[in-house]
Backbone of each chain as ProteinMPNN parsed JSONL, in Angstrom:
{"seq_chain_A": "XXXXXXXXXXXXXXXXXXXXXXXXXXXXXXXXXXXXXXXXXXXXXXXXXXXXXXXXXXXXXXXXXXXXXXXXXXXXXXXXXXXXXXXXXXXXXXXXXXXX", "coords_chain_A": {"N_chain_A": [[-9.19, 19.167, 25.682], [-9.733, 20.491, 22.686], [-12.22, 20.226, 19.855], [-11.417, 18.472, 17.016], [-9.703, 20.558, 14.593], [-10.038, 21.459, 11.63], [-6.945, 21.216, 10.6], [-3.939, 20.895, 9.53], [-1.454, 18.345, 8.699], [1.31, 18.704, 9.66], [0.867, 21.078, 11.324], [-0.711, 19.642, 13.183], [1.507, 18.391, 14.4], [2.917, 20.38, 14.917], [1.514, 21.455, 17.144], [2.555, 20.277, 18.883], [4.49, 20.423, 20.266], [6.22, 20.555, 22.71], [5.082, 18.877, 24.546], [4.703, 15.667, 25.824], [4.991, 12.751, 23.068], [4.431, 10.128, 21.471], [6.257, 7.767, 19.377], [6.473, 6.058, 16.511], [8.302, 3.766, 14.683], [9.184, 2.528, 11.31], [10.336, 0.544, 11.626], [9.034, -1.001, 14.0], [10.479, -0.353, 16.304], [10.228, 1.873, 19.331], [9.517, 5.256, 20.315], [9.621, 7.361, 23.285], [9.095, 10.675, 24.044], [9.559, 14.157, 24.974], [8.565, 16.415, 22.857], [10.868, 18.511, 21.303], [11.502, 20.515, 19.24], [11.11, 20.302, 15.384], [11.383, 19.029, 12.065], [10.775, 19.987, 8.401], [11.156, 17.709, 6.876], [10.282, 15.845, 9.604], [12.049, 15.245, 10.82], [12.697, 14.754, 14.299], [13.529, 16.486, 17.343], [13.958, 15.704, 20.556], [13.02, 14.986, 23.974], [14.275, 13.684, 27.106], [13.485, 10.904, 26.698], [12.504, 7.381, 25.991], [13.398, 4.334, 24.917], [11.749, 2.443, 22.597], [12.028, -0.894, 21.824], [11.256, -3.863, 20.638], [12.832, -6.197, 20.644], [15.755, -5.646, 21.477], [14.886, -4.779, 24.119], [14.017, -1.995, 26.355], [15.686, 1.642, 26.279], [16.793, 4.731, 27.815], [17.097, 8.016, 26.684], [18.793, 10.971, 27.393], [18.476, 13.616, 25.325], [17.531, 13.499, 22.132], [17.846, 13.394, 18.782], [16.21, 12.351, 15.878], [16.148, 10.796, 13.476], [13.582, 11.275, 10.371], [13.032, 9.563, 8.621], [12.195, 6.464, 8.628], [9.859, 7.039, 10.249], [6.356, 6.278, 11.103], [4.243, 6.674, 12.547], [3.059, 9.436, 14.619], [1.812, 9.691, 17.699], [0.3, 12.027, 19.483], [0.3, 12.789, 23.033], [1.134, 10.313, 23.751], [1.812, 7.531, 25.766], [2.569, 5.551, 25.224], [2.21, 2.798, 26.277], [-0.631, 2.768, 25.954], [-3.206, 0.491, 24.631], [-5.537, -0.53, 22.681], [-7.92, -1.784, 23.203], [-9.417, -3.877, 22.136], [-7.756, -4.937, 20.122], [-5.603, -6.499, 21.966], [-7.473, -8.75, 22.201], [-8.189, -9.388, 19.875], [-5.73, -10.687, 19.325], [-5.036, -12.216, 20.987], [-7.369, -14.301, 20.606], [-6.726, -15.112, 18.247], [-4.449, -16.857, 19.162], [-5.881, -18.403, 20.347], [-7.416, -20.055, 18.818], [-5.163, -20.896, 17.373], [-4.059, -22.744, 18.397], [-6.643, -24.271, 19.045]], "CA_chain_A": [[-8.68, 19.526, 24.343], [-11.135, 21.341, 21.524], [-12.447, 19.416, 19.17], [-10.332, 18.581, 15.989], [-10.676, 21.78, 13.989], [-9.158, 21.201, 10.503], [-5.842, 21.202, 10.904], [-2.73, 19.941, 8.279], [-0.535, 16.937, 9.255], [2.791, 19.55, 10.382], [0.329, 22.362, 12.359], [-0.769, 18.958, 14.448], [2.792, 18.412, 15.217], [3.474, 22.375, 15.989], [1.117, 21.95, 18.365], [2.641, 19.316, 20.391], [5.659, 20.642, 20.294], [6.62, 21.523, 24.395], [4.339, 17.765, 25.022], [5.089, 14.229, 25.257], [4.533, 12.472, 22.287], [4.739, 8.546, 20.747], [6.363, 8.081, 17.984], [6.862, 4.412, 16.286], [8.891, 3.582, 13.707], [9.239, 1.652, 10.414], [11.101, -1.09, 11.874], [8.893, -1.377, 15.135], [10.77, 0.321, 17.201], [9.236, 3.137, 19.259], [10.323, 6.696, 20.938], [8.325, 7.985, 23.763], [9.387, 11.761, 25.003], [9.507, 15.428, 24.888], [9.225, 16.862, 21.322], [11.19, 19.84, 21.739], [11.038, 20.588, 17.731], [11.029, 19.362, 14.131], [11.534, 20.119, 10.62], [10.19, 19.749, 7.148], [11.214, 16.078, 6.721], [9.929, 15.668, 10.539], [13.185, 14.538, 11.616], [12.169, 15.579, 15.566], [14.694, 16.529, 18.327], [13.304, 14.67, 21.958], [13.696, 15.083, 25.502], [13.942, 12.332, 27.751], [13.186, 9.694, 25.679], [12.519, 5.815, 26.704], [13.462, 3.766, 23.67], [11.364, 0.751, 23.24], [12.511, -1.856, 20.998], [10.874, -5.262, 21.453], [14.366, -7.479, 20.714], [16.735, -5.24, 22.363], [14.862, -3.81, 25.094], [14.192, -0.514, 26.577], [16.494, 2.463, 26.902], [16.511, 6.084, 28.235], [17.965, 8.668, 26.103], [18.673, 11.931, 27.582], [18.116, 14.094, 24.448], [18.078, 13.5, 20.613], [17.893, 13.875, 17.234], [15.775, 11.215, 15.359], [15.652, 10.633, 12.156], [12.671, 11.644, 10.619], [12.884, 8.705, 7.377], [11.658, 5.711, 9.12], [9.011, 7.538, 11.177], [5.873, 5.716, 10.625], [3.366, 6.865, 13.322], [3.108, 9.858, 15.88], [0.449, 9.765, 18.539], [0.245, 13.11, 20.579], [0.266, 12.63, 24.565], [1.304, 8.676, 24.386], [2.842, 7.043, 26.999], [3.57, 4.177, 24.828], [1.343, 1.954, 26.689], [-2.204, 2.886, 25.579], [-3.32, -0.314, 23.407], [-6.55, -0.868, 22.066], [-8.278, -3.435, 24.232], [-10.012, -4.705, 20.471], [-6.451, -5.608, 19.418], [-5.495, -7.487, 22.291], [-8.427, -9.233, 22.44], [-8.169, -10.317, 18.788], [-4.564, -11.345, 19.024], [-5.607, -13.439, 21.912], [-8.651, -15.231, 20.051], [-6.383, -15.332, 16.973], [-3.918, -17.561, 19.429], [-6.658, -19.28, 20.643], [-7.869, -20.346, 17.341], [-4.453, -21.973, 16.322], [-4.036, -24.016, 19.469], [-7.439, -24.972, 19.25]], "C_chain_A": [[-9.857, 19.886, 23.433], [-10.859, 20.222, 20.692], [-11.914, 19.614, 17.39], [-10.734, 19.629, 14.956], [-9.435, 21.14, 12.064], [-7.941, 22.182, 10.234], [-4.822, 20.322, 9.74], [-1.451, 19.224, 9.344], [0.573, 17.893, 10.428], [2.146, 20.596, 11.418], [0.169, 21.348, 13.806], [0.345, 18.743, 14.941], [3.345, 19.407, 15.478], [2.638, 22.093, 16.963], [1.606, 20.667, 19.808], [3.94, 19.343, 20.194], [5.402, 21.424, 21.943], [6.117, 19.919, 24.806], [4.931, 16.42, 24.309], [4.528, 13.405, 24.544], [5.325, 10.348, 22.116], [5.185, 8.395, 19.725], [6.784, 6.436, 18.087], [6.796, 4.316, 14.687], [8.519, 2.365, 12.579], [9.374, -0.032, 11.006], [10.18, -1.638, 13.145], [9.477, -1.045, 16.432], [9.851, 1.943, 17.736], [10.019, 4.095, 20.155], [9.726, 7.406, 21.796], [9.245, 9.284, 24.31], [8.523, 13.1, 25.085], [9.861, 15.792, 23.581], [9.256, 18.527, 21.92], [11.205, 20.681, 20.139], [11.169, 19.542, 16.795], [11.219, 20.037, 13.079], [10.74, 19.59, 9.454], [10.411, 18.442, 7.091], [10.923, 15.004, 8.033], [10.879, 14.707, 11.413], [12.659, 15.464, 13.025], [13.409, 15.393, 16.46], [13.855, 16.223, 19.884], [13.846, 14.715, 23.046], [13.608, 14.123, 26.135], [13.156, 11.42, 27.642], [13.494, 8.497, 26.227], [12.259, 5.356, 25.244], [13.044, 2.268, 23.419], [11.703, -0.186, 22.241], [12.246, -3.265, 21.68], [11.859, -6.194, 21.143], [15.046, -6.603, 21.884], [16.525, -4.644, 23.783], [14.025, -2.21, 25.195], [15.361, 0.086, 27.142], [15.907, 3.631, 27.263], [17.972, 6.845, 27.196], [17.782, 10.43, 26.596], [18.192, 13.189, 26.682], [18.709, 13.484, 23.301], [17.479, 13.584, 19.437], [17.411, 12.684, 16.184], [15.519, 11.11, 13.991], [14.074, 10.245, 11.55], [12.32, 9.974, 8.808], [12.32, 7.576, 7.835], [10.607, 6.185, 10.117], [7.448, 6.877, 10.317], [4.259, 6.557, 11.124], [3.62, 8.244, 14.13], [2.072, 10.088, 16.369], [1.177, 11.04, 19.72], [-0.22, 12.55, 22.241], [0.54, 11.58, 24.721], [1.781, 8.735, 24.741], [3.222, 5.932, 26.589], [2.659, 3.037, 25.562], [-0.354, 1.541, 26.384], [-2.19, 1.387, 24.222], [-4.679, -0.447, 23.087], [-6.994, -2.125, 22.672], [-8.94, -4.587, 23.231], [-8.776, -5.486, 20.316], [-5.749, -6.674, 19.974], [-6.456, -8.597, 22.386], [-8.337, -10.488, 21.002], [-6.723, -11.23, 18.428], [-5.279, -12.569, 20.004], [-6.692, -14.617, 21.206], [-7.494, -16.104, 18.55], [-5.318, -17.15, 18.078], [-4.461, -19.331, 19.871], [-7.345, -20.789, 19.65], [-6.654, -21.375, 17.044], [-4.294, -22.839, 17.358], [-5.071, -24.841, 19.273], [-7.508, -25.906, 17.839]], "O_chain_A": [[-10.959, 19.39, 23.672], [-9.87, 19.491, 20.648], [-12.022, 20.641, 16.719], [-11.87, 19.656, 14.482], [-8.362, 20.578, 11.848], [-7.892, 23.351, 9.849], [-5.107, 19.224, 9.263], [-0.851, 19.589, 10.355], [0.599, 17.78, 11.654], [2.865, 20.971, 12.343], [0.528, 21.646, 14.946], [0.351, 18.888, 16.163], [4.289, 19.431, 16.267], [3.067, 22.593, 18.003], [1.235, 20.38, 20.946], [4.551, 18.303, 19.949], [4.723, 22.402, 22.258], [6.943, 19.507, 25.621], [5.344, 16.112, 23.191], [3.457, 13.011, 25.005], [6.301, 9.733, 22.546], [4.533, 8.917, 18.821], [7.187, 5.767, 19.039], [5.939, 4.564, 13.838], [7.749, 1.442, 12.844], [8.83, -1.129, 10.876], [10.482, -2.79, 13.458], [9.003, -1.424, 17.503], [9.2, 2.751, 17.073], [11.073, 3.742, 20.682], [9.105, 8.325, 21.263], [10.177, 8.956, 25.045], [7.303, 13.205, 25.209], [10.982, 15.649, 23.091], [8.49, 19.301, 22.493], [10.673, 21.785, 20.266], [11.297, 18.341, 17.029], [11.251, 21.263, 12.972], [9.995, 18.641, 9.701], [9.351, 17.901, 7.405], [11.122, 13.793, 7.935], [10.656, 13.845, 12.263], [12.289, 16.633, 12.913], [14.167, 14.425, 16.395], [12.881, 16.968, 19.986], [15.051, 14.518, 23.204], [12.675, 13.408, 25.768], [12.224, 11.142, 28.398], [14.529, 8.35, 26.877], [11.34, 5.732, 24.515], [13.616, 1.243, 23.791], [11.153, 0.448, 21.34], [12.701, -3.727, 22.727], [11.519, -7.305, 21.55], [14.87, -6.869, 23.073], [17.405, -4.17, 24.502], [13.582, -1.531, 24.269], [16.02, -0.396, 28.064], [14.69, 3.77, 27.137], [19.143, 6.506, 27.024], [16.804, 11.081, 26.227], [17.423, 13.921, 27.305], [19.857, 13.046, 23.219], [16.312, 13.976, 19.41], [18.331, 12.064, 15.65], [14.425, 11.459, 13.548], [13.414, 9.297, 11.975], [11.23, 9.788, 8.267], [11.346, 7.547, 7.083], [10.575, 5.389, 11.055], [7.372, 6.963, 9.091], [3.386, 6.931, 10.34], [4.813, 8.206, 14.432], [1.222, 10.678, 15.702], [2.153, 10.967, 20.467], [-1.225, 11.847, 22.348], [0.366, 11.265, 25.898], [2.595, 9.655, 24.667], [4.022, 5.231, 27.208], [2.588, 2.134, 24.728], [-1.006, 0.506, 26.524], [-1.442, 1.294, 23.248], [-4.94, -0.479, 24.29], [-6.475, -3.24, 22.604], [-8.986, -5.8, 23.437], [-8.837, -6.713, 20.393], [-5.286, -7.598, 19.305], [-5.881, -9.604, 22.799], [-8.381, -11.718, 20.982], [-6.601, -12.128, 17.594], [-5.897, -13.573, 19.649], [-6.569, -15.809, 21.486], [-7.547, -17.247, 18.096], [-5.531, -18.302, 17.702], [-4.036, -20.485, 19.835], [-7.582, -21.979, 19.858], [-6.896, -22.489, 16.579], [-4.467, -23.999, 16.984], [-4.842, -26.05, 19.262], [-8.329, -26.818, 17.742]]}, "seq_chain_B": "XXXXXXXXXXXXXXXXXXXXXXXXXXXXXXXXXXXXXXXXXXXXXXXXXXXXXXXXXXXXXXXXXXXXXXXXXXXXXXXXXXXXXXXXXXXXXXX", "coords_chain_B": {"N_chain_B": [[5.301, 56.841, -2.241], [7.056, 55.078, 0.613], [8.99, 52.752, -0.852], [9.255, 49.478, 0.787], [12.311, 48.454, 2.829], [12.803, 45.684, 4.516], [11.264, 42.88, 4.04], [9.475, 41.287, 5.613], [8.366, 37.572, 6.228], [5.379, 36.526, 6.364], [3.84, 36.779, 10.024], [5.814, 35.784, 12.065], [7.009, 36.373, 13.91], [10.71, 37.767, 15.377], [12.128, 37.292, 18.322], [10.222, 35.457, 18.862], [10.938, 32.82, 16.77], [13.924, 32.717, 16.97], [14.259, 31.732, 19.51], [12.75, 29.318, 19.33], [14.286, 28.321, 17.132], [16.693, 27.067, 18.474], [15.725, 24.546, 19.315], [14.898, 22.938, 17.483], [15.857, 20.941, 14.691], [18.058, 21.724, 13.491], [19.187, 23.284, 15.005], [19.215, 22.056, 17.332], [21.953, 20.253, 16.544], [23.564, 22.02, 15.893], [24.027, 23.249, 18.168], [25.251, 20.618, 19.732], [27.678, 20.093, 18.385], [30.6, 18.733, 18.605], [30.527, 18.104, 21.21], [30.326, 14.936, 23.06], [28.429, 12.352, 21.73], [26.053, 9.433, 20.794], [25.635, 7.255, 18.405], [23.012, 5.761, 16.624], [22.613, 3.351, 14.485], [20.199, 2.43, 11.684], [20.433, -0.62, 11.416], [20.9, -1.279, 13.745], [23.27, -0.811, 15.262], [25.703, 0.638, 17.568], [27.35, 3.735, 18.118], [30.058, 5.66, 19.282], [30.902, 8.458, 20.567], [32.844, 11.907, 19.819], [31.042, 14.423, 18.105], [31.823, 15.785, 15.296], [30.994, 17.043, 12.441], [27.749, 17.803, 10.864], [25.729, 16.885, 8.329], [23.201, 17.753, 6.226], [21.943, 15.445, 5.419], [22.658, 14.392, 7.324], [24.452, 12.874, 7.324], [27.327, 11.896, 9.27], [30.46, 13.244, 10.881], [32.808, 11.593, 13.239], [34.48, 11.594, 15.766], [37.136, 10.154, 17.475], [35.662, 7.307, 17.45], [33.605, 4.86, 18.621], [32.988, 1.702, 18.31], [29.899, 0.085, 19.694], [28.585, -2.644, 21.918], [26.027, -4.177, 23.087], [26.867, -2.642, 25.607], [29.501, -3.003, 25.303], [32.829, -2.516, 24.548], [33.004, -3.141, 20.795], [35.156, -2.259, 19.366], [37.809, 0.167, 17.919], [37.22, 3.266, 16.316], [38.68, 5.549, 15.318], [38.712, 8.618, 13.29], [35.625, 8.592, 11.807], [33.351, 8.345, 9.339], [30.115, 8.187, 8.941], [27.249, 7.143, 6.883], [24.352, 9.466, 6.159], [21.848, 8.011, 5.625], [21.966, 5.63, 7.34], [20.884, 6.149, 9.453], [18.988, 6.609, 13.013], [18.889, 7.696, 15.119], [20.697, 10.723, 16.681], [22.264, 10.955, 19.913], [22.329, 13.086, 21.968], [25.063, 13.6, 24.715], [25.927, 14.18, 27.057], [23.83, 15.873, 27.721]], "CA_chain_B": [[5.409, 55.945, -0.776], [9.158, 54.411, 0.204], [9.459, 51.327, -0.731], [9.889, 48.848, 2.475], [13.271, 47.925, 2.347], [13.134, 44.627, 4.255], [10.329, 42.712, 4.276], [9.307, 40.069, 6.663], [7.595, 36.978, 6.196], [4.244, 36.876, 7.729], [3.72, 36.346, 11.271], [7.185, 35.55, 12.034], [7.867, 37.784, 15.439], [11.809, 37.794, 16.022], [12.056, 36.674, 19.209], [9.917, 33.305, 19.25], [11.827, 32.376, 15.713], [15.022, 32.44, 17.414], [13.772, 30.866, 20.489], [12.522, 27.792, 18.438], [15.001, 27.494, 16.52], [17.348, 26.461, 19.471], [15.309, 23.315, 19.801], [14.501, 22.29, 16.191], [16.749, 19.797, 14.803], [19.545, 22.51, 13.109], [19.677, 24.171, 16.729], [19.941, 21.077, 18.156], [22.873, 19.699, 15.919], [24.809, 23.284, 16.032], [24.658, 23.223, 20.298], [26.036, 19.537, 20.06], [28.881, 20.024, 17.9], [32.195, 19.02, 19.395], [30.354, 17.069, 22.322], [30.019, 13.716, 23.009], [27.226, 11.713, 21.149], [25.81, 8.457, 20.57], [24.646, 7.829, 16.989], [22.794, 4.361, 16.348], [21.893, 3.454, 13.397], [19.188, 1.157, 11.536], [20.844, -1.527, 12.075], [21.257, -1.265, 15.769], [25.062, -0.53, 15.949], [25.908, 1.92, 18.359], [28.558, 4.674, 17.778], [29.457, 7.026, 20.071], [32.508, 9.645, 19.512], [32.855, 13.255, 19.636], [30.521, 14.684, 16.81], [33.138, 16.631, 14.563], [30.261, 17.812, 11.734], [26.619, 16.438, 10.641], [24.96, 17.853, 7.413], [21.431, 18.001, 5.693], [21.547, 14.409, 5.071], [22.446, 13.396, 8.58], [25.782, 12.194, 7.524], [27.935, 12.41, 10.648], [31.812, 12.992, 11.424], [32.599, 11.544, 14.614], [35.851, 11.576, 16.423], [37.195, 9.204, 18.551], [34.274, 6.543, 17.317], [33.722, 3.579, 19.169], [31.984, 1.299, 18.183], [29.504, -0.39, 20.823], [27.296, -3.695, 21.379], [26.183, -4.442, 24.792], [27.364, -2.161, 26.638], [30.958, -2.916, 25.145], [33.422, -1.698, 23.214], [33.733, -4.192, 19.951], [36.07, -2.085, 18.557], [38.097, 1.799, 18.248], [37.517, 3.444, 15.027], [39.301, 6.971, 15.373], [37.752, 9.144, 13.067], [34.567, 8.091, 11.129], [32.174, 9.26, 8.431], [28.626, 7.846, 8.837], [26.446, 7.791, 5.719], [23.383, 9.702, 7.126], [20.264, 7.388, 5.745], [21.575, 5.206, 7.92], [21.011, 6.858, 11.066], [18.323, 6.984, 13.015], [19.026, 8.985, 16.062], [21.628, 11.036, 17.651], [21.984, 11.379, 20.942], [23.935, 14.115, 23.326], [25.018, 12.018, 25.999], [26.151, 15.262, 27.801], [22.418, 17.071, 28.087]], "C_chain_B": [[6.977, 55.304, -0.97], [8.465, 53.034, -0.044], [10.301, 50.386, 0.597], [11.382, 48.275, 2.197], [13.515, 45.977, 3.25], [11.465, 44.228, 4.554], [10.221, 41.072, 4.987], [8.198, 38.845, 6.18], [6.218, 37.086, 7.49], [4.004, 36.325, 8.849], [5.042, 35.567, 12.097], [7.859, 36.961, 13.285], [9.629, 36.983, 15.751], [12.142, 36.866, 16.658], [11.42, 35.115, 18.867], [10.647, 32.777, 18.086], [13.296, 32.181, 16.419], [15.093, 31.193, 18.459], [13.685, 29.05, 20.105], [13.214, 27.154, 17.513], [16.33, 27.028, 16.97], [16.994, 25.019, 19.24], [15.021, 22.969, 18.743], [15.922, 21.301, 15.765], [18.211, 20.429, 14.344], [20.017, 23.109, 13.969], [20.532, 23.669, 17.502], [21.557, 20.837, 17.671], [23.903, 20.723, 16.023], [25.15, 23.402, 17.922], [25.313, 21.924, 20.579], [26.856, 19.263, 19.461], [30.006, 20.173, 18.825], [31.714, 18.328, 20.637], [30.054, 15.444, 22.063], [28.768, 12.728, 22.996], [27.274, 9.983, 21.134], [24.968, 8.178, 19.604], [24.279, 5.802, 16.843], [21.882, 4.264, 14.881], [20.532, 2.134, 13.005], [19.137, -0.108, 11.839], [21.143, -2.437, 13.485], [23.04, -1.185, 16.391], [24.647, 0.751, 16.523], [27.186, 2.559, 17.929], [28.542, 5.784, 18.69], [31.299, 7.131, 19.875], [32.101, 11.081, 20.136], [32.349, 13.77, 18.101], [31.047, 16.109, 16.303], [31.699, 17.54, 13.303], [28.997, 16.66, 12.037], [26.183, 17.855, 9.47], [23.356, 17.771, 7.048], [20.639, 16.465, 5.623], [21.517, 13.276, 6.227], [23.485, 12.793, 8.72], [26.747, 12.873, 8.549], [29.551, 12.095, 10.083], [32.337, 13.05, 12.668], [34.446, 11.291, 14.626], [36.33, 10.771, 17.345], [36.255, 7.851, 18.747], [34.912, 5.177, 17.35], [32.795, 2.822, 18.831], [31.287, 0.13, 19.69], [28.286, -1.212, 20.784], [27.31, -4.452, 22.963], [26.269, -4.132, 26.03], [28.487, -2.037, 26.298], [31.369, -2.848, 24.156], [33.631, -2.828, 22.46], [35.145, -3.511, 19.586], [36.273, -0.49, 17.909], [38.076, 2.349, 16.918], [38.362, 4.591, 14.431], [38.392, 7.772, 14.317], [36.927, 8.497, 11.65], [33.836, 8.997, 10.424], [31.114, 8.187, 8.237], [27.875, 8.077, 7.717], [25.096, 8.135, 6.563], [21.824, 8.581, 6.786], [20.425, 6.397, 6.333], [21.815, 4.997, 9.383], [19.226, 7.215, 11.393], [18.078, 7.465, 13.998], [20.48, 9.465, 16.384], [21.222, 11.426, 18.772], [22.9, 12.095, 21.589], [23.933, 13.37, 24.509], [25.401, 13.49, 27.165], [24.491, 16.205, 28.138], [21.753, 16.19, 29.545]], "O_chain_B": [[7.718, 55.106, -1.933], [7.555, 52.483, 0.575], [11.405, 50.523, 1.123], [11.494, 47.576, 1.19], [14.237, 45.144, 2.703], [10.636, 44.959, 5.096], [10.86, 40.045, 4.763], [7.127, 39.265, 5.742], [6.09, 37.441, 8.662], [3.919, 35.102, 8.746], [4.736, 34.594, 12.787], [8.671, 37.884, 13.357], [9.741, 35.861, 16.246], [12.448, 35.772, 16.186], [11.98, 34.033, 18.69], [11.293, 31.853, 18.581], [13.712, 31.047, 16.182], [15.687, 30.119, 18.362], [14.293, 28.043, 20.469], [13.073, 26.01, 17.08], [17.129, 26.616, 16.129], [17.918, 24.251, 18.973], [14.459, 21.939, 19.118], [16.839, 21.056, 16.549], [19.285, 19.914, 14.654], [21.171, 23.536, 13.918], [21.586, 23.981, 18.057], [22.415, 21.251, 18.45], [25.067, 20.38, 16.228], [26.17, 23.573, 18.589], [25.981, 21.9, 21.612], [27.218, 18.101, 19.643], [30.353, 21.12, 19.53], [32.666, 17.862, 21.263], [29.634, 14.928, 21.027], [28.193, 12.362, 24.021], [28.29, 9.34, 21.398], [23.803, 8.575, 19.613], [25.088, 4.88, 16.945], [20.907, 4.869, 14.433], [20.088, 1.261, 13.75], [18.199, -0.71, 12.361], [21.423, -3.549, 13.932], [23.65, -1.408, 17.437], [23.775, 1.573, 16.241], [28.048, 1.867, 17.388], [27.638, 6.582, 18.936], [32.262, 6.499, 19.442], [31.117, 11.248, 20.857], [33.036, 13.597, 17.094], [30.777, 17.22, 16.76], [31.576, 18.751, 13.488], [28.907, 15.615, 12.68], [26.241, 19.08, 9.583], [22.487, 17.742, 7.919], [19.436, 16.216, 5.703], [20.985, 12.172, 6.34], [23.783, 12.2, 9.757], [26.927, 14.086, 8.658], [29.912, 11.228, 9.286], [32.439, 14.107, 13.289], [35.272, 10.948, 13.78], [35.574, 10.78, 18.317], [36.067, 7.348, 19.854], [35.839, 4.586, 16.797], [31.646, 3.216, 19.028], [32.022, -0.453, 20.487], [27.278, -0.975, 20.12], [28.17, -5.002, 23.65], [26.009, -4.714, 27.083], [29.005, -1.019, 26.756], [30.827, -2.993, 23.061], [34.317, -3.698, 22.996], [36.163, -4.199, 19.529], [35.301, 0.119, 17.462], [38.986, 1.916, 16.21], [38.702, 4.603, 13.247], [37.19, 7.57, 14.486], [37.506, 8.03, 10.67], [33.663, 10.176, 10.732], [31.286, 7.333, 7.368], [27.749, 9.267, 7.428], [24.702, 7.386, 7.456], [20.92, 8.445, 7.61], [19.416, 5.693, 6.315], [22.456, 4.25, 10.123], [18.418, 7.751, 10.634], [16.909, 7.84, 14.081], [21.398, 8.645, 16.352], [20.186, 12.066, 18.95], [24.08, 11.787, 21.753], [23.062, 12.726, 25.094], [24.793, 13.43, 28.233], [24.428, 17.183, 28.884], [20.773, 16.636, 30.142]]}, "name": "protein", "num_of_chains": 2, "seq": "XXXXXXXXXXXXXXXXXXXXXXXXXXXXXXXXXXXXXXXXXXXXXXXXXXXXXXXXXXXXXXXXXXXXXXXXXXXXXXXXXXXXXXXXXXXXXXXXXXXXXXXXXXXXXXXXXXXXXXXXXXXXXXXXXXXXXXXXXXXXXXXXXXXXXXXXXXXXXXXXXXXXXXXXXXXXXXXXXXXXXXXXXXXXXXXXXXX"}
C-alpha cells in the first residue's frame, strides 16, 4: 500500500470500498465484511458480514445495510482480530495489580 | 458560442455512477424492497418481515413482522412502522 498521501476522512473510505473492512460501533458491537458502498452520513451497505457482539455472540449476515449513527471506528482490511499486543498486556498487568 | 445545455458535474463518467450506485445504501434499499429482511435494532430486538418501504431516516415498513429473540418467535406483529434512529442494520436475508 503507498504511503498515506493526504487524504479526507470519506476519500479513505472510497477507497476501500470493493475490501474488507472493521467497523465497531458505539455500543461495542462490531461488523467485519465487504463494504460494497456508503453515503454521506456513512451509513455503509456490507457483504458477508460476521457480527461480533461480546454478550450475544457472533453472527453471519449475508448482506446489509448498517446504520451509519452509532458508527464509532472503521479500520480498513480488519479481520476483527488484530489487537494491539500493548493493550493486552496492560489489561493483563492491570488484573494483576488488583489481585495482587 | 452555444451555450452547453446540460452540464455535468465534474468527473462523474455515466457508467461507473450508475454502477455504484447499485451498491450504495439507496441501491441497496430500492433492490430489497418487497423481500424478506431482518432489521435489528439498538436494542438488540430482532424484526424480520417483508420490507414494505424505508426512507431517509431509516424508518422502516415491514410486513408480516415478527418479532424474534433467540432464534424464536416472541410474538406476530402484522404490519409495523419502525422509527429509523433506532435501527442499526438491515439485513436481506434473501442475498
Amino acid at each position: 500500500m503507498a504511503p498515506l498521501e493526504n487524504l479526507l476522512p470519506l476519500e479513505l473510505i472510497d477507497k476501500c470500498v470493493g475490501s474488507q473492512i472493521w467497523v465497531i460501533m458505539d455500543t461495542g458491537k462490531e461488523f467485519i465484511g465487504k463494504l460494497l458502498g456508503f453515503d454521506d452520513y456513512v451509513n455503509m451497505v456490507l457483504e458477508d458480514v460476521t457480527e461480533v457482539d461480546p454478550i450475544e455472540g457472533n453472527g453471519q449476515l449475508p448482506k446489509i445495510l448498517l446504520n451509519g449513527n452509532k458508527i464509532c471506528m472503521m479500520v480498513p482490511g480488519g479481520d476483527g482480530k488484530t489487537v494491539m499486543d500493548g493493550e493486552e498486556d496492560e489489561s493483563e498487568n492491570e488484573d494483576a495489580a488488583m489481585v495482587g | 458560442m452555444a451555450k452547453e445545455e446540460e452540464v455535468r458535474p465534474n468527473g462523474t463518467p455515466d457508467d461507473d455512477q450508475v454502477e455504484s450506485d447499485a451498491k450504495d445504501p439507496s441501491g441497496f434499499l430500492s433492490e430489497i424492497i418487497g423481500a424478506p429482511v431482518t432489521v435489528k435494532l439498538n436494542s438488540g430486538i430482532i424484526y424480520k418481515g417483508d420490507l414494505q418501504s424505508v426512507d431517509g431516516y431509516m424508518n422502516i415498513a415491514l410486513e408480516r413482522c415478527r418479532e424474534i429473540s433467540d432464534g424464536r418467535l416472541v410474538r406476530n406483529w402484522g404490519d409495523a412502522f419502525v422509527r429509523g434512529n433506532n435501527v442499526t442494520y438491515i439485513c436481506a436475508d434473501s442475498a
